[in-house]
C-alpha positions in Angstrom: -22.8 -15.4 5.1 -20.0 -16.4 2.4 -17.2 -14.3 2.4 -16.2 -15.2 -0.8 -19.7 -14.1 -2.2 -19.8 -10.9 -0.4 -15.6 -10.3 -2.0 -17.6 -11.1 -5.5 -19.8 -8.3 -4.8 -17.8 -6.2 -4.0 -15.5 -6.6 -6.7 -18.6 -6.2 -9.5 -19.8 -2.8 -7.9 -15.6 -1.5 -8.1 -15.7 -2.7 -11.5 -19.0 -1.1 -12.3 -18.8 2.5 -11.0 -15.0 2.8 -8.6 -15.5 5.2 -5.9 -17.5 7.8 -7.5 -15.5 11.9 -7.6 -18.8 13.2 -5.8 -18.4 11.1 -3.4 -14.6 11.2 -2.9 -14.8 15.0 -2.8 -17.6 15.0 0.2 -16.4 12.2 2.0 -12.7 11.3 0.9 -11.8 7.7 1.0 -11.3 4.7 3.2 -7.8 4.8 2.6 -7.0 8.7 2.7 -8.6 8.6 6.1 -5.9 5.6 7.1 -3.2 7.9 5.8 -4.6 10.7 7.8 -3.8 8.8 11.1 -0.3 7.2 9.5 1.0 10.8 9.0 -0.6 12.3 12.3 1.6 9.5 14.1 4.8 9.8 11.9 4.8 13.5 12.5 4.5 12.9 16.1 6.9 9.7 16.2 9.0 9.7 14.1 12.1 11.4 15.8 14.7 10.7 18.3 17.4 7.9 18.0 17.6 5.0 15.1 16.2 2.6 18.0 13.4 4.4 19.3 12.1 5.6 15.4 12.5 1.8 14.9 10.1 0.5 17.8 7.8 3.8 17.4 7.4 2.1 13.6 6.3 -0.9 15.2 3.7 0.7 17.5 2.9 3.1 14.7 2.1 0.2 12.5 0.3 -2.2 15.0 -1.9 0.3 16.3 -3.3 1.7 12.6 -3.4 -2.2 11.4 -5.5 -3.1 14.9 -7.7 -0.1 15.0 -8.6 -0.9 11.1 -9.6 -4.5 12.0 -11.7 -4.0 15.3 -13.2 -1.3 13.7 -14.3 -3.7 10.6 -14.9 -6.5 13.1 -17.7 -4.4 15.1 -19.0 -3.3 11.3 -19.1 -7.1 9.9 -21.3 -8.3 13.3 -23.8 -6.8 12.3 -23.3 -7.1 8.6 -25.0 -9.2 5.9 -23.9 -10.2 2.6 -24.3 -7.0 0.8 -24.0 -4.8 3.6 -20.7 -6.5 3.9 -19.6 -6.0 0.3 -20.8 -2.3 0.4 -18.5 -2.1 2.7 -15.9 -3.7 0.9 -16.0 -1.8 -2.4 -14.1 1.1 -2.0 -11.1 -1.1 -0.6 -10.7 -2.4 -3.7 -9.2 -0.8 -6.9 -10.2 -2.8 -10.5 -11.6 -0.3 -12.0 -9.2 2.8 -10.9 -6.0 1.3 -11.8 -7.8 0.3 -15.4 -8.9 4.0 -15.4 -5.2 5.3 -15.1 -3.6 2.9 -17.4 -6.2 3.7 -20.1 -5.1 7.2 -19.1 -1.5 6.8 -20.0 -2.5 4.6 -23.3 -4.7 8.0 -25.2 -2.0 10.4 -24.8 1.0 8.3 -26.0 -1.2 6.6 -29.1 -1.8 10.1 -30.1 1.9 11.4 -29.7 1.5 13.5 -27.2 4.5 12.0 -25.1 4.3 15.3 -22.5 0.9 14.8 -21.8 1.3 10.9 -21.2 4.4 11.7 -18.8 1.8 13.5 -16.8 -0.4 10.7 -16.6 2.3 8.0 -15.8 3.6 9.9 -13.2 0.2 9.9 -11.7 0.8 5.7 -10.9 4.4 5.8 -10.5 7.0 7.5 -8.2 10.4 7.6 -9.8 11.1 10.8 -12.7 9.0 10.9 -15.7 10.2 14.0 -17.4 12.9 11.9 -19.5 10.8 9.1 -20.4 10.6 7.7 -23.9 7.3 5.9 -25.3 9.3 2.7 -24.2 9.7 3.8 -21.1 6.4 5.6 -20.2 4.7 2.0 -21.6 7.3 0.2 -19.5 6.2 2.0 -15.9 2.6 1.6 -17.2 2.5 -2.0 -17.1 5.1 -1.9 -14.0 2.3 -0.3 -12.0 -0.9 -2.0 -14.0 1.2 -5.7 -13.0 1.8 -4.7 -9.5 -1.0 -2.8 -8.5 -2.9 -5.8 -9.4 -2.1 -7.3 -7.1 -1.7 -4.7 -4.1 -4.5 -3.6 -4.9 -7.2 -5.9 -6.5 -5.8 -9.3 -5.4 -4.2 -9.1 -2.2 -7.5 -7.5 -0.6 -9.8 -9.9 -2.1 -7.5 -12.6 -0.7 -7.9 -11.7 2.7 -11.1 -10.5 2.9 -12.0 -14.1 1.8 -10.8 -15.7 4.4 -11.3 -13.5 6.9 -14.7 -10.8 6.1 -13.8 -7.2 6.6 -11.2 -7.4 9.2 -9.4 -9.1 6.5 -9.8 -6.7 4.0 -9.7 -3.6 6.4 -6.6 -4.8 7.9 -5.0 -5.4 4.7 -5.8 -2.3 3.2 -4.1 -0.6 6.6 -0.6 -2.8 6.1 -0.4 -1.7 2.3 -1.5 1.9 3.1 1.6 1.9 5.8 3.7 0.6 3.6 3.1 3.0 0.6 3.9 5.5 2.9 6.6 4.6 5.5 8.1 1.8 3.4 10.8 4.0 1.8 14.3 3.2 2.1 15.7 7.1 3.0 17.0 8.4 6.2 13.5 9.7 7.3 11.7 6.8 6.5 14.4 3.7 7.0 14.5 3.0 10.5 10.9 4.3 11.4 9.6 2.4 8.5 11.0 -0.7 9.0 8.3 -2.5 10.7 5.4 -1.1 8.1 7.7 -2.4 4.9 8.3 -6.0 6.4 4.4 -6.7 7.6 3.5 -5.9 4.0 6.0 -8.2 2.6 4.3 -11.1 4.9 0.7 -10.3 3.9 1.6 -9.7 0.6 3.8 -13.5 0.0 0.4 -15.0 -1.2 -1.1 -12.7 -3.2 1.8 -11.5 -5.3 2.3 -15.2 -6.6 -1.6 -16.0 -7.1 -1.7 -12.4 -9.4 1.1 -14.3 -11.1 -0.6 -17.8 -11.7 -3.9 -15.6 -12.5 -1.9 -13.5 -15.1 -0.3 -16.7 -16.7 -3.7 -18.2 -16.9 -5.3 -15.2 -18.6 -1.9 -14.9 -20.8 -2.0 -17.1 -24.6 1.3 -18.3 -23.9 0.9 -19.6 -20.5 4.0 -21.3 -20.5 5.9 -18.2 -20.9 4.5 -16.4 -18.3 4.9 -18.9 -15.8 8.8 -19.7 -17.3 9.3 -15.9 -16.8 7.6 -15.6 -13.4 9.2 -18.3 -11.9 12.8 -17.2 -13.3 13.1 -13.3 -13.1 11.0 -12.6 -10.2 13.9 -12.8 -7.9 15.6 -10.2 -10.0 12.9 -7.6 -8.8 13.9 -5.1 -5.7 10.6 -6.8 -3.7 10.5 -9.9 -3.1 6.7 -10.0 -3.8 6.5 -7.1 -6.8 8.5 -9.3 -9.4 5.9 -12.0 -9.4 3.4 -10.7 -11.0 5.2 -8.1 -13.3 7.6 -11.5 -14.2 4.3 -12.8 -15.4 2.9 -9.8 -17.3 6.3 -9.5 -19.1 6.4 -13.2 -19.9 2.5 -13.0 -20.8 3.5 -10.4 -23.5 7.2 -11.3 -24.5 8.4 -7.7 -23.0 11.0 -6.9 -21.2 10.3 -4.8 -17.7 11.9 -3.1 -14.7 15.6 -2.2 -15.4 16.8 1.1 -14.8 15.0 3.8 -13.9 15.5 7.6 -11.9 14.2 8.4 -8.8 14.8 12.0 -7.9 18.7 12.3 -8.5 19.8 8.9 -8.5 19.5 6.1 -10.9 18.8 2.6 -9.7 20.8 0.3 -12.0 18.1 -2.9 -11.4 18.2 -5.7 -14.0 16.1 -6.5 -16.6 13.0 -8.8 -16.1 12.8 -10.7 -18.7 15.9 -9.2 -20.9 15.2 -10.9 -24.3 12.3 -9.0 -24.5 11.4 -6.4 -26.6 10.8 -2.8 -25.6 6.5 -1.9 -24.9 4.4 0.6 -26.7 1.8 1.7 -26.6 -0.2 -1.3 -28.3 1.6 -3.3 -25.3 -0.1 -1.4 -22.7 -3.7 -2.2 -24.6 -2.7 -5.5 -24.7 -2.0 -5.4 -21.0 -5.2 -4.0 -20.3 -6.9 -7.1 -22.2 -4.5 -9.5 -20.0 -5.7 -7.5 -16.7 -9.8 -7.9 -17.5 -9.4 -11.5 -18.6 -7.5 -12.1 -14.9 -10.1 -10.7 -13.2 -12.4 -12.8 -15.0 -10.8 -15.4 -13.6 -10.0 -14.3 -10.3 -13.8 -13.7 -10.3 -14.9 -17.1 -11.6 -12.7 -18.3 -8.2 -14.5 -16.5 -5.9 -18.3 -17.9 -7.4 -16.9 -21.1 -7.8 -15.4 -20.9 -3.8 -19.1 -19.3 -2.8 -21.0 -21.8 -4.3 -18.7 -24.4 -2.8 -19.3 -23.2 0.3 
C-alpha cells in the first residue's frame, strides 16, 4: 500500500465534505476523544510539587502519544488503501480551518465588526472584544498560516512516512500541546514535556508549510525573504515559519501585540514594513491556502506514483 496515496485520499474526502455535524454530534471526534483522556489524566496528575507535575507531564504525554499509535498500528494491519485514508480523514483539517476563516471574512466585509469578533475568537485564544478590522484580519490569517500547518501539513507529513501511527501519533502530540502547552502556573511545569515533543514533531512541517506557501505566493521571493528573516521573531520557534511566509506572500505585516486575558504580550512585528490586513487580505489568503494545498497535493501523487 502507498502511504502517500492513502494521505492523498484522505486529504480529498476532508476537502470534500470535513467531518460532517451529524456525525460529530453522534459520535464526537478523533481528537475530542484524545482530549477526553489528556484532561482525565491532568485532573488526576497534575498536582503535587514542580518536580513531580513535571515527570507526571512526561508520563501523561508518552502514554496518550503511545496508546494513539498502537492503537492506529493494530487498525493499519489490517487496513488497505482506502480503509486506511478513511481512517485518516477526520485527522486532518483543510476544509474546517477554510470553513472558519471564510467565517470571519462575511461578517467583517459586511461591517458587522461584533459579529466577526465572535467568529475570530472561535480560531484564536487571546481577547477579541477590542479588535479592529486590522486586527480581526490580522489573527485571521495568524491562525489560517499556522493552523496550516498543525493541522493540514504536519499530519500529512507524518502519516506519509509512517501510515496511521504517524498520523494518529501526531494528531495526539499536537492535541497535548493545544492543551497542556500553556505557559501559566497550572500548566508550566506539568506541561513541559507536551509543549517540547510538539516542537520536535512539528520542526519539519512548519518550514515545508513555509516553502509550500512561498510556492503558491506570486512573489515567491518575498515570501521566502520574509520567512527566512522574521520567523525567528515569532514566540514558537516553529509558528513563525509559515505565518513569515503568508505575510511575505501578501506584503502584510503579522503577529505584534496582542491581549491575552489581562496582559498584553509586546511581540514584534513579522514583517514590520507591511501594511495593516483587511478584509480583502483574508480572501486573498484564502486563495494562497487552496493553491498550497494544490501543491501539497500534487507532492503526494507525484510521491505515490513514484513509489
Amino acid at each position: 500500500m502507498s502511504l502517500p496515496a492513502a494521505m492523498l485520499l484522505a486529504l480529498a474526502l476532508d476537502a470534500a465534505i470535513g467531518w460532517p455535524d451529524g456525525l460529530y454530534r453522534r459520535i464526537g471526534h478523533p481528537v475530542t476523544w484524545c482530549g477526553a483522556l489528556v484532561s482525565a489524566l491532568e485532573t488526576r496528575w497534575n498536582q503535587g510539587s514542580e518536580s513531580r507535575r513535571r515527570l507526571a507531564g512526561l508520563a501523561t504525554a508518552l502514554l496518550v502519544i503511545l496508546l494513539a499509535i498502537a492503537i492506529a498500528g493494530l487498525l493499519q494491519r489490517h487496513a488497505g488503501l482506502w480503509l486506511t485514508a478513511i481512517l485518516a480523514w477526520p485527522l486532518i483539517a483543510a476544509r474546517s480551518l477554510h470553513q472558519h476563516a471564510a467565517a470571519v471574512a462575511r461578517p467583517l466585509g459586511a461591517g458587522d465588526i461584533p459579529a466577526a469578533r465572535r467568529a475570530v475568537s472561535m480560531i484564536v485564544g487571546r481577547d477579541t472584544e477590542t479588535l479592529g478590522t486590522p486586527g480581526i484580519a490580522r489573527a485571521t490569517l495568524e491562525s489560517l498560516a499556522e493552523n496550516a500547518s498543525d493541522g493540514i501539513i504536519a499530519p500529512l507529513f507524518w502519516g506519509a512516512i509512517f501510515g496511521l501511527p504517524g498520523i494518529a501519533g501526531y494528531k495526539a502530540i499536537n492535541t497535548l500541546d493545544s492543551m497542556l502547552g500553556h505557559r501559566s502556573p497550572r500548566y508550566l511545569a506539568f506541561g513541559w514535556a507536551a509543549a517540547r515533543i510538539d516542537d520536535l514533531a512539528n520542526l519539519i512541517p512548519a518550514r515545508l508549510t513555509a516553502l509550500l506557501f512561498a510556492l503558491a505566493a506570486a512573489d515567491k521571493r518575498a515570501a521566502l525573504r520574509t520567512a527566512w528573516r522574521d520567523a525567528q521573531h515569532h514566540r514558537s520557534p516553529n509558528g513563525g515559519w509559515p505565518e513569515a511566509a503568508v505575510a511575505g506572500a501578501l506584503g502584510l505585516r503579522l503577529s505584534g501585540p496582542r491581549i491575552y486575558g489581562n496582559q498584553t504580550a509586546e511581540e514584534p512585528w513579522i514583517n514590520a514594513a507591511g501594511r495593516d490586513p483587511g478584509v480583502l487580505d483574508i480572501i486573498a489568503g484564502l486563495a494562497l491556502y487552496r493553491r498550497m494545498l494544490l501543491l501539497a497535493a500534487g507532492i503526494l501523487a507525484a510521491t505515490a506514483l513514484r513509489g
